[in-house]
Every structure is written in C-alpha cells, then in structure tokens.
C-alpha positions in Angstrom: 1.4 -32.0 -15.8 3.8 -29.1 -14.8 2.4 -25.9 -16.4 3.9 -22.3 -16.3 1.8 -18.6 -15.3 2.2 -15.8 -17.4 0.5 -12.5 -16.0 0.3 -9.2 -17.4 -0.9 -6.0 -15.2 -3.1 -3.1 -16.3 -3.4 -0.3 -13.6 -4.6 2.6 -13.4 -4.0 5.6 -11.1 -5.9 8.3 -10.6 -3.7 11.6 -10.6 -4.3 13.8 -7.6 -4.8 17.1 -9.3 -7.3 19.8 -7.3 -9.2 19.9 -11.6 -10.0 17.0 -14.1 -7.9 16.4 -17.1 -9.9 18.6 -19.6 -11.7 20.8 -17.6 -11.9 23.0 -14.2 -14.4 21.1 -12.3 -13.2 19.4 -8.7 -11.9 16.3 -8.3 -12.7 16.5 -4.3 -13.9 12.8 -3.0 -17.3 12.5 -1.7 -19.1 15.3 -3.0 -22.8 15.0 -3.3 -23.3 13.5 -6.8 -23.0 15.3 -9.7 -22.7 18.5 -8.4 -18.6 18.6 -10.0 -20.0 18.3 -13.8 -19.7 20.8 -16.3 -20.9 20.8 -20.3 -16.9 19.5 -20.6 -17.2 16.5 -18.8 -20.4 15.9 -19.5 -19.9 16.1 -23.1 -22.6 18.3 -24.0 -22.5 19.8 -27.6 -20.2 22.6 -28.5 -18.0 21.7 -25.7 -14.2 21.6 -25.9 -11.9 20.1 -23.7 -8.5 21.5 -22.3 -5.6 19.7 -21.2 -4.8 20.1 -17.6 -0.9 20.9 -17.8 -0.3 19.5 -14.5 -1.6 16.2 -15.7 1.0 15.7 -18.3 3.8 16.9 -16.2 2.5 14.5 -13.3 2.4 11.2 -16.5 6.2 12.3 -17.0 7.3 11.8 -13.7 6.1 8.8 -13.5 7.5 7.8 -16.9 11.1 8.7 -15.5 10.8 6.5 -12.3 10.0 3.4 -14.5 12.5 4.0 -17.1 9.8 4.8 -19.5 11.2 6.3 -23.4 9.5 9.9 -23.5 7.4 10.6 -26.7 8.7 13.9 -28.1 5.0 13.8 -29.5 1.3 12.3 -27.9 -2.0 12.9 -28.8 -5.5 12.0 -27.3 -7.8 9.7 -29.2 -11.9 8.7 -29.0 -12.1 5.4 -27.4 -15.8 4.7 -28.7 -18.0 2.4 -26.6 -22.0 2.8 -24.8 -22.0 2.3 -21.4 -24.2 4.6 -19.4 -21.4 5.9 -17.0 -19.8 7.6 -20.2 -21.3 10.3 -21.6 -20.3 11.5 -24.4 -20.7 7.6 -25.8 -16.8 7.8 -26.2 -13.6 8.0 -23.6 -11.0 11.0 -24.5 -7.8 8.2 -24.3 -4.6 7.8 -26.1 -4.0 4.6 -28.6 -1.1 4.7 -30.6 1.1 7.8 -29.0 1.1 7.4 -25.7 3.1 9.8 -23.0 5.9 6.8 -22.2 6.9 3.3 -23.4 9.3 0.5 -23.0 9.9 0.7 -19.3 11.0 -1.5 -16.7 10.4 -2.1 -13.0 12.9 -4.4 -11.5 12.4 -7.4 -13.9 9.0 -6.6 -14.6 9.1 -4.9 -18.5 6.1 -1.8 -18.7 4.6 -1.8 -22.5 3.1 1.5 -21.7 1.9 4.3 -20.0 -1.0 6.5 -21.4 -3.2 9.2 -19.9 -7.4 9.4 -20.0 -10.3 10.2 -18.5 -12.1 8.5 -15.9 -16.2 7.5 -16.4 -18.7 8.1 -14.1 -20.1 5.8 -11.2 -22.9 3.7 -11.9 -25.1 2.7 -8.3 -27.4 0.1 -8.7 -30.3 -0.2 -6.3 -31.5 -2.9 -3.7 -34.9 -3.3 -4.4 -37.2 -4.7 -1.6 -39.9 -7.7 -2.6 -43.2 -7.5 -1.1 -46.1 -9.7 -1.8 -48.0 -7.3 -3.1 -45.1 -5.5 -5.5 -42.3 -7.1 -7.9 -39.0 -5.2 -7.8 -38.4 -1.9 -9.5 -34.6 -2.2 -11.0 -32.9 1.0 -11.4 -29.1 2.7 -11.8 -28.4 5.9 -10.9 -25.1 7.7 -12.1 -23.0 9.6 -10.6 -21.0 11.8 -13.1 -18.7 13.4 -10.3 -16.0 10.7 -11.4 -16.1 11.5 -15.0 -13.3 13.4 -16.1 -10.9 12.9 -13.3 -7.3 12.0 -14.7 -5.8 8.4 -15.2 -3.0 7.0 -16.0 -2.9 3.6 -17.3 -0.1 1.3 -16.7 0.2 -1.8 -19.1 2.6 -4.3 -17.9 4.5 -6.7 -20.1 3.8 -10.5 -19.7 6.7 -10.8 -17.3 4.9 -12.0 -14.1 5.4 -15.5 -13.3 3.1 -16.0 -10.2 0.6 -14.1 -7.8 3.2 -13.5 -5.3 5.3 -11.6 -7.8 2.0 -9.4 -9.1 1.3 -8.4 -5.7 5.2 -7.4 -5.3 4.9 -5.4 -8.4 1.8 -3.6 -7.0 3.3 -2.6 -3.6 6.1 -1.5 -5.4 4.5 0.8 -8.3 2.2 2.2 -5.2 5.2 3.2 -3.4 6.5 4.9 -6.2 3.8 7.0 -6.8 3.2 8.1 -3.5 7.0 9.2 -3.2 6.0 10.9 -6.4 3.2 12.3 -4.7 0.9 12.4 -7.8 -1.6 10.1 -6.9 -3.4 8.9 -3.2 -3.7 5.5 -4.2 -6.6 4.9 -2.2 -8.3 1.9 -3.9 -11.3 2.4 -1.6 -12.0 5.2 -3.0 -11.0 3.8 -6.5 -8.1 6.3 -6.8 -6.1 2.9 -8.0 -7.9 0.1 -9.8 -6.0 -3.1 -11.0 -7.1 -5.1 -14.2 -5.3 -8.9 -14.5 -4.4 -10.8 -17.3 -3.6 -14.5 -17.4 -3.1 -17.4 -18.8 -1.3 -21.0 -17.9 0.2 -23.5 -20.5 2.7 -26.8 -20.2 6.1 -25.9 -19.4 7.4 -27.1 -22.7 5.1 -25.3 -24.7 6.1 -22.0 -26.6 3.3 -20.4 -27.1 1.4 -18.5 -24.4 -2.1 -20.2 -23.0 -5.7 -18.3 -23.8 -5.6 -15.4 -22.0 -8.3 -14.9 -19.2 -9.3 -11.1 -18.2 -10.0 -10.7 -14.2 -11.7 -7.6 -13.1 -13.4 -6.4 -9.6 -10.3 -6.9 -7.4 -10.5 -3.7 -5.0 -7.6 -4.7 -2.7 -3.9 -5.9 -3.5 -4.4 -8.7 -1.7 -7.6 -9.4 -3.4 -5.7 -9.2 -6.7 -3.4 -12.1 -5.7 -6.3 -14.3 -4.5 -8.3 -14.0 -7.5 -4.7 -14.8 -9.7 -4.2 -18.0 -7.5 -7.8 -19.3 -7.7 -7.7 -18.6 -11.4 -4.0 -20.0 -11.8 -5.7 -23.4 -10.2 -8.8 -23.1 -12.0 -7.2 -23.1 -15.2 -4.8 -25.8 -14.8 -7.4 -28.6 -13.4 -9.4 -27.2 -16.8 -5.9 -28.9 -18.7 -5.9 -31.4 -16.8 -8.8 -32.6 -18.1 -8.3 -32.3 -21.2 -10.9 -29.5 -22.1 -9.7 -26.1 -23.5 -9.6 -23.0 -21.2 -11.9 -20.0 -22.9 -11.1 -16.5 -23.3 -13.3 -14.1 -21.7 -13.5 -12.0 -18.8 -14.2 -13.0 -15.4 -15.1 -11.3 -12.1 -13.6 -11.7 -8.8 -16.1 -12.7 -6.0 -14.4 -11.7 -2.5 -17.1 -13.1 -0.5 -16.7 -16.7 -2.0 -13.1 -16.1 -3.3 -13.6 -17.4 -6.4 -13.7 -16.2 -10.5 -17.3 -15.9 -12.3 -18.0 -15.6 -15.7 -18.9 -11.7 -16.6 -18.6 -12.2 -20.4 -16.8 -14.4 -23.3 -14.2 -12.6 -25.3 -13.4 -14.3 -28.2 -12.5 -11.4 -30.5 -11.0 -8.1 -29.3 -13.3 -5.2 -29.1 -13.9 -3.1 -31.4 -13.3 0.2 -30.1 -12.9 2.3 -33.4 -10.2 4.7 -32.0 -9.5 7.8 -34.1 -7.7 11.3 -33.5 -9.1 13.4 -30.9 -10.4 16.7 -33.4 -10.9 19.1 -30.1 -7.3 18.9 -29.0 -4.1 19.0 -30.8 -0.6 17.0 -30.9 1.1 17.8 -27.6 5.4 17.7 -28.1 7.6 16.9 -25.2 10.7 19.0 -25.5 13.5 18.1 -23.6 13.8 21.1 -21.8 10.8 20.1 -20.4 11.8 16.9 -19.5 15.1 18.3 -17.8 12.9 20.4 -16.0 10.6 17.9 -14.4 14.0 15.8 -13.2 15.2 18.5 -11.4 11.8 18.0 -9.4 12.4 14.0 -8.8 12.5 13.5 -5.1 14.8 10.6 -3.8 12.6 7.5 -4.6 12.3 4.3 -2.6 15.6 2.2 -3.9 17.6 5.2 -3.4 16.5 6.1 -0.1 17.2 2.4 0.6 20.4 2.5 -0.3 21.0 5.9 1.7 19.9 4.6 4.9 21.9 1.4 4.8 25.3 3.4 4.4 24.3 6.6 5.9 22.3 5.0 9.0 23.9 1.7 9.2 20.7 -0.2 9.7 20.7 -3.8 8.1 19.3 -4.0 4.5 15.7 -5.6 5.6 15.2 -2.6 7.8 15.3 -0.1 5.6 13.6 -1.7 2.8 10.7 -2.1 5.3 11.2 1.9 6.5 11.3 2.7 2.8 8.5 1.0 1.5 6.4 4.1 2.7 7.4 7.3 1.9 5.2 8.9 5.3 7.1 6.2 7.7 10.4 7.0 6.2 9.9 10.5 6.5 8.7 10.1 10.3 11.8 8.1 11.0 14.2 10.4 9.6 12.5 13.1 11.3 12.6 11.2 14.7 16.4 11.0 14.4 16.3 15.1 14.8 15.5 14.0 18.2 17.1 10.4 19.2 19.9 9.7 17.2 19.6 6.3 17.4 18.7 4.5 14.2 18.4 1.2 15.3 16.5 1.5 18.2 13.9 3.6 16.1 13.6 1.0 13.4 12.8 -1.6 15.5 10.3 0.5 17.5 8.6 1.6 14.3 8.5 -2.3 12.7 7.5 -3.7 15.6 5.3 -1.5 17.5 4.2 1.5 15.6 3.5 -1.1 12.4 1.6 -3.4 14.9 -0.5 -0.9 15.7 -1.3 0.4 12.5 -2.2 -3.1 11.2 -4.4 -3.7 14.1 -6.0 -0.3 14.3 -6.5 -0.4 10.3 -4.9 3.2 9.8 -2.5 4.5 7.4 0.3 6.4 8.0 -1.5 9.5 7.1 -3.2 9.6 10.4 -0.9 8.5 12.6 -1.0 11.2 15.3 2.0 10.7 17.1 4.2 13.6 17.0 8.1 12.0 16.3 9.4 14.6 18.9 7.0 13.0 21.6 7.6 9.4 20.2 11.2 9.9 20.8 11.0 11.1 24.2 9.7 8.0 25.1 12.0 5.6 23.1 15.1 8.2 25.9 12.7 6.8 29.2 13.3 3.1 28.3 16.8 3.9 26.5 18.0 5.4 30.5 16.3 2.3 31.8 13.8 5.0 33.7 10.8 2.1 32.7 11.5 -1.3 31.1 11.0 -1.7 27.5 7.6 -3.6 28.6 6.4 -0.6 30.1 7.2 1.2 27.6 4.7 -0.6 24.6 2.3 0.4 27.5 3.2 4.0 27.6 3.1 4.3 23.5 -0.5 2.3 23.3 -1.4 5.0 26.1 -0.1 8.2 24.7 -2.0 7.6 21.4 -5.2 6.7 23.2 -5.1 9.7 25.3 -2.8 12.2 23.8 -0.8 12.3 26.7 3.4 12.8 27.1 5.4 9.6 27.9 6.7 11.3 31.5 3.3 12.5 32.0 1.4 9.1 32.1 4.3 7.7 33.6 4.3 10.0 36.7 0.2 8.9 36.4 0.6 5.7 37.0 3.8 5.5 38.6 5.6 3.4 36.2 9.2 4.6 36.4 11.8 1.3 36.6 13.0 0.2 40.1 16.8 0.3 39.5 17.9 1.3 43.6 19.5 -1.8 44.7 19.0 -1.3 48.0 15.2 -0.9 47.5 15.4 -4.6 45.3 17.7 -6.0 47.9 15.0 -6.1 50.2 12.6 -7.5 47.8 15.1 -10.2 46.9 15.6 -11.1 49.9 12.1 -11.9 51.0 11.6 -13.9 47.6 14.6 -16.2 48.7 13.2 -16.9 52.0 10.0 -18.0 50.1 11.7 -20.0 47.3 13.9 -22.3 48.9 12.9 -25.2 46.2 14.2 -23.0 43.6 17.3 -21.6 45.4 18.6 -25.1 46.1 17.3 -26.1 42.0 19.8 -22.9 40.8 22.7 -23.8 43.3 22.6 -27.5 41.7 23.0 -25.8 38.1 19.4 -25.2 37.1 19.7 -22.4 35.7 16.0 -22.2 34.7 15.2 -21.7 38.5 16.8 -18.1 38.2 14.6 -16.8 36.2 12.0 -18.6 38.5 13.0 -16.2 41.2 13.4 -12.8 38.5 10.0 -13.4 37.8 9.2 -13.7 41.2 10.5 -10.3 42.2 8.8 -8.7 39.2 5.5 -9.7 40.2 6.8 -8.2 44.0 7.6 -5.1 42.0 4.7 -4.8 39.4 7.0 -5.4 36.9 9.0 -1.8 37.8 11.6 -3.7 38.7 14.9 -3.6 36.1 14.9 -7.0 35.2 19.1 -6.9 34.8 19.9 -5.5 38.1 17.3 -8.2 39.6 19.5 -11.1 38.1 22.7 -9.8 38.7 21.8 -9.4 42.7 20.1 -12.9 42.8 23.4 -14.1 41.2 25.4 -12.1 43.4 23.1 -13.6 47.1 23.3 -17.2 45.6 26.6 -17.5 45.1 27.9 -16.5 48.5 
C-alpha cells in the first residue's frame, strides 16, 4: 500500500516583552516561583486585565512577514477549561477574530495567528519508597508563567512529510528572531510545537483520522516523533485495523508515541467574549507604521548578499539562516573585505565549533575585529591555514589575539627559501626510494617528500613553496 502524510503545525511563541500581556508583572526567566504574580494574572476577583500595547504591535509584525490579512477588528475570548496550572479556570484567548489570517510561508498556507496568555508550570515530585512509607504524590505550581504573551501559529494541512515540518520550523524561528519579538528558546519553553497528523492511501480524497502529538521540546524531536508516528500509522492500515483519534505523547528517551488520551469528539471549550476588555481596531495607519519598522528579513538578506557579496546562493542561505551570524559576518567585512573567505571560515569553523561546544550565537565571544585579524595572518601566508584553526580554537579558549599566541608558540609560516632549501635538501638525501618513485612519474611520492619536510618544519613550513622547490631540485 502507498499512503500519503498530511501535517498540520500549531506553534506557539512566547513574545519577549519586559510585562505580561494583561498586566505589569515580569516576564524575567528563572525567577524564584511565584514571586511575578499579581491579583491580574492570578485571576483573583475584581481584577481587570489590560492589553499590553507592545504585544499587539509585536502579533502584527509577525502577521506581515507571513503574509498574514490584518483584522481591522480582534477581540479576546474565555477559553474555559480546569487544569490546575490555570487560574482563573479559563485562558484570556482569541476564537473567532484573531489578529491575522490566510497567510503563507513558502508553500506552507498559515490558517491563523492569534494572541493569549500562557498558564502556569505545574512540577510534579519524585517521591522516594521506603519500606516503612508508601509515596506522597504531590504538584506544585509555579504561577510565574501565567500571563506571559503567546502567539499561536496554526498551520494549514500543507506539510507532506517530517523533513518539510522541521524546514517550516527553522524557517518560522528565523523569522522571528530577525523580528526580534520572541527568544525562541524552547528550553526554556519560550517556543512550544503541537503536531497534527494523519496518513491515508494515495488515492483516497479524504484526509486520514487525525492523531494530536504533544511533548516534543526540540525541532528535531518534533520530526522524530512525526516519522515514528508516520510509520506507526501506516503498519496500523496495513493491517487492516482503523487508526484512532486521540492525543499522543512523545517519549524522547525511547523515541516512540504513547497514548496520553482518546479524542473522539472535539472539546468543548465554551468560548465567549472576553467582558473585561473591549474590541481592539487595527487602523491602517497603524499598520503603515509598524512596516516602516520591518527590518530586512531572511530571504531578502539572502538575496542581498548573493548580488551585493557575490557569494554562491548556498552560502548565504546558510549565513542567513541566523540573523546574529549574518550580522557578525557583515560586520567582519568592516574589517576583511573578503566575503568568501569569511563565509567559509564561519560555516566551517566557527559553525563547527558552535555545534560541538553546544552554544548559540548569542554567546559567541569572539570579537569580528579580532576574528578578522586572524583570517589577514593565514590570508599573507604568515601561518598555514592549519595553523590557523589552531589559533581560532586558541584565542576563544584563552581570550588571546591571533599574533599574540602566535608569537607564543612560535607558529608564524616558514616561507624563506633559503631556510627550506636546507631542509629539502636533507629530506632528499634521506628519501632516495621516493626521489627515484617521483622521477619515474609517481607523482604520489611528491607529496611523500612535502610531508616529509613538514614534519622537519612542525608543520610551519608553506606547503606551496615546499613543492615548488622539491619540483624545482628534482627536475634538474
């Protein structure tokens, strides 16, 4: 049987604003718990809640970088549900005016995009079993979380496979982090991902039962639990048995999907008007206003460094894809105006080091000014490019300049022929296999002998002017 995957996307992004959405308490990450409450979030009686103007004005930026229709009028609505991390027993949301619809990134179409409140944290104990004592079971709740802005982006069922959901998350990250209204940390849960999907025959019309995954704190973790559900589902066909809606929870450890609940009906959430705030209208001049603010997001600055820079199109998508690296390479060509070289250092090394080291660009140390005065050592041939990975590893272990630790250590490039002719010559005299193996025409033996005056050298040597001498000796 050949089936088909349809996926749909719910995100939501926490807004980086200094005060939740509907009061003036902190927003500030790892505060002891629940000392940023007030009678607002906490939905004591006689309350009222106030919408955070930088909230909306952050919801409309990102409903103009996904091509989002702007309602000329939104309102908030009571999501009513009991779970002990809300509570006021309801979620301030919006249900049938939300802030943007009918948007598009790339191919992927975006149903919505509405603002609300985050819930609190719930912690749930580890109790320890003694012989003489059964477990005490407990939650405590953190309320610090409650209140903090969201926006919710609903995808349309456009994504054919795991691959392409994870390509749609990178993407929409990027975008908000050039927008600069959200962190997306999702370790701190400043970017949570909900997944829809379902699989059916690839003749069929109709769309399969739909299967809600949950728990996925990582991108990666998102596409995992999308391909182990994708199979799970279709050996389910294959069987002949039917596939059941409900809601499932991704289990990183095992990598697989566990049951967390059936869902055969939708929930009843009973939404109604909001009665504490009123309509809010979008003018146009507001709207104007807030463009004038776009920065330059990532397919534009794509575009611009392909025909302003002249690096090839993969480069710059790669330099692009983070707004702090593109930044850091622009601002390294203030110094070294040498696009090409930078891009490949900053791919290859700086990337390599970032993935190793498990950092973000955030708090990469490495001041572009000092970066670049390295990337001019190795571009004068003062040390090899070999040396020069060294160098970089060293300067950001010790905080050092490039020429400094290269004085250190001695490290500058041997390119004095006279000082490698000596050198050569005492490797010839000690190679006389390879010497006759290269004047036959094996020219593998060469770089026999280039390596051979490296290791003479400590690898100071220049590599070029080594070769071109041994030529020069061997052909005589």
């Amino acid at each position: 049987m050949k089936f088909k995957t349809v996926i749909g996307l719910e995100v939501h992004l926490q807004l980086n604003t200094k005060s939740k959405i509907f009061c003036a308490c902190s927003t500030k990450f790892g505060a002891p718990p629940n000392s940023q409450t007030c009678a607002v979030c906490l939905g004591l009686p006689g309350s009222l809640p106030v919408l955070n103007a930088e909230v909306l004005n952050k919801a409309i930026k990102l409903c103009l970088a996904l091509n989002c229709e702007i309602a000329d009028e939104t309102r908030f609505d009571r999501k009513n549900y009991f779970y002990p991390d809300l509570p006021k027993g309801y979620q301030i949301s919006q249900y049938d005016k939300p802030v943007g619809f009918d948007g598009r990134l790339d191919e992927i179409g975006i149903t919505r995009i509405h603002l609300e409140e985050d819930a609190g944290k719930l912690i749930h104990n580890s109790p320890k079993v003694t012989e003489n004592s059964s477990p005490s079971l407990f939650s405590l709740v953190d309320y610090n979380r409650a209140g903090t802005p969201l926006l919710e982006i609903v995808s349309e069922p456009d994504i054919n496979s795991p691959e392409q959901a994870y390509d749609y998350l990178l993407v929409l990250k990027s975008i908000s982090k050039y927008l600069e209204i959200s962190d997306c940390n999702m370790e701190e849960g400043s970017l949570r991902c909900d997944a829809n999907i379902s699989i059916n025959t690839v003749d069929s019309k109709e769309l399969g039962t739909k299967v809600e995954l949950k728990n996925m704190n990582s991108f990666r973790g998102v596409q995992k639990a999308l391909e182990y559900e994708r199979k799970r589902q279709e050996e389910v066909l294959e069987r002949g048995e039917r596939v059941i809606q409900e809601t499932r929870l991704w289990d990183a450890a095992q990598e697989i999907t566990l049951t967390m609940r059936s869902k055969e009906e939708a929930n009843d959430y009973r939404y109604f008007p909001e009665p504490d705030l009123p309509h809010f209208f979008i003018s146009e001049e507001m709207i104007e206003r807030i463009k004038v603010e776009m920065p330059e997001l990532p397919k534009q600055r794509q575009k611009r460094f392909i025909s302003q820079y002249g690096i090839p199109e993969y480069d710059a998508s790669v330099l692009t894809s983070e707004k702090k690296m593109a930044d850091y390479f622009e601002q390294c060509l203030k110094f070294f105006n040498k696009p090409k070289i930078v891009s490949n250092w900053l791919m290859r090394d700086v990337l390599n080091f970032l993935k190793i080291e498990k950092i973000d660009w955030e708090d990469f140390s490495l001041a572009p000014q000092d970066f670049t005065d390295l990337l001019k050592t190795v571009e004068v041939k003062e040390i090899s490019i070999n040396m020069g990975r060294e160098v970089f590893l060293e300067m950001l272990k010790t905080n050092k300049k490039a020429g400094d630790i290269i004085a250190e250590k001695g490290l500058a490039q041997v390119n004095d022929e006279r000082e490698l002719a000596a050198i050569i010559d005492k490797v010839i005299q000690a190679n006389s296999k390879s010497v006759k193996d290269f004047q036959s025409g094996k020219e593998k033996a060469l770089m026999f002998l280039v390596g051979q005056v490296m290791r003479e050298t400590k690898g100071k040597a220049n590599a070029a002017v080594v070769q071109k001498l041994l030529r020069e000796r061997l052909r005589c």
